[in-house]
N, C-alpha and C positions, 0 to 999 in steps of 0.2 A: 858447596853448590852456590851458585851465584843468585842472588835474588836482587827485584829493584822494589821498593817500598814509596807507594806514593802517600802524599799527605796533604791538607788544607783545602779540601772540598768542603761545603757546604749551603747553606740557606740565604739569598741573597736577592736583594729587592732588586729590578730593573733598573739598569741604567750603573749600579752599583761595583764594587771590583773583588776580586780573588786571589790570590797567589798560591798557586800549587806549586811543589818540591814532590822531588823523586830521587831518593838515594839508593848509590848499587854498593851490592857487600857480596863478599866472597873471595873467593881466589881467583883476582881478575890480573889479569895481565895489559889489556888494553881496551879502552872503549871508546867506538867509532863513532857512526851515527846513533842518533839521538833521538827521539820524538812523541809526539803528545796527540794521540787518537782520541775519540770519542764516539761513544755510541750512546743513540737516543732511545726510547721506550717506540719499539715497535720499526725502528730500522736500522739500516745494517752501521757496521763500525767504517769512521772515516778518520783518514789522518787531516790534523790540524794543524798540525807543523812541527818542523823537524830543524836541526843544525846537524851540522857537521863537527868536527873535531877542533878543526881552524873557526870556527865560530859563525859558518855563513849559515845563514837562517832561511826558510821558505815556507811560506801560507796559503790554504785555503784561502781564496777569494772571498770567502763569507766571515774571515777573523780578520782578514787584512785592516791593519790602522788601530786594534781594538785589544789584539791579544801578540804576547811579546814573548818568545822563548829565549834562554839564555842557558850557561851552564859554568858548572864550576869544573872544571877537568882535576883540580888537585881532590879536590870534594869529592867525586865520581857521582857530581850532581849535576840536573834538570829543570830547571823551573819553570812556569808557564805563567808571566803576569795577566789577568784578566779582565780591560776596564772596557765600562758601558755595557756591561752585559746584558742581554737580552734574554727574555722565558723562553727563545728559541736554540739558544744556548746548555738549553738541561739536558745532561746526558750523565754517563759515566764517565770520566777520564782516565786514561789510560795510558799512561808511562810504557815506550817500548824502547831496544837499545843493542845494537849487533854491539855484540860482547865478544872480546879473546879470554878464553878459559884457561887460567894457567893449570895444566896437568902434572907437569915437572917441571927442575929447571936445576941448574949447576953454575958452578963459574964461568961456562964457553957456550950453555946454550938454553933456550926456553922451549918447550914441548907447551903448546898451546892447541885447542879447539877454537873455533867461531859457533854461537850461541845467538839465537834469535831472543831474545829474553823479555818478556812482559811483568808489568806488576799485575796487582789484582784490581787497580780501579778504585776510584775515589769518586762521589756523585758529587754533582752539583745542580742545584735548581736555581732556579730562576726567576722570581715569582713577580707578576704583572701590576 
């Protein structure tokens, strides 16, 4: 089963930075897009930013300039660097990732699924 595991949330003074990682494990065949939600205490879940496979990145208006996504394709990793964070900034983080499920496979061919796949979330506060 394919899971993504995120990591390096925590407790962080204004103005301060972060690095979160998100690795995937399983029997993956390929992984596409990439991206880093967040939800706050008491409203709904937003994406923060995403890449591509080829490496092109795109943000929330309210991260832009502040927060950096990247990834390791050999790694089947995500990262999200976090600088100048703001107490407006605390939420949960959420690692998500359109995954190929390898099912089967042989010498002439791959039996794959596509998978919406989420971690479980990593908090981060922010504190003023």
């Amino acid at each position: 089963q394919v899971h993504l595991v995120e990591s390096g949330g925590g407790l962080v003074q204004a103005g301060g930075s972060l690095n979160l990682s998100c690795v995937a494990s399983g029997p993956i065949f390929n992984i596409h897009n990439m991206a880093w939600h967040r939800q706050a205490p008491g409203k709904e879940r937003e994406l923060v930013a995403s890449i591509t496979i080829y490496g092109v990145a795109d943000y929330a208006d309210s991260v832009k300039g502040r927060l950096t996504i990247s990834r390791d394709n050999a790694k089947q990793a995500v990262y999200l660097r976090m600088d100048s964070l703001k107490p407006e900034d605390t939420a949960v983080y959420y690692c998500n990732a359109d995954i190929s499920e390898m099912i089967a496979s042989d010498s002439t061919s791959v039996e794959y699924r596509d998978l919406d796949v989420w971690g479980q979330g990593t908090p981060v506060t922010v504190s003023s």
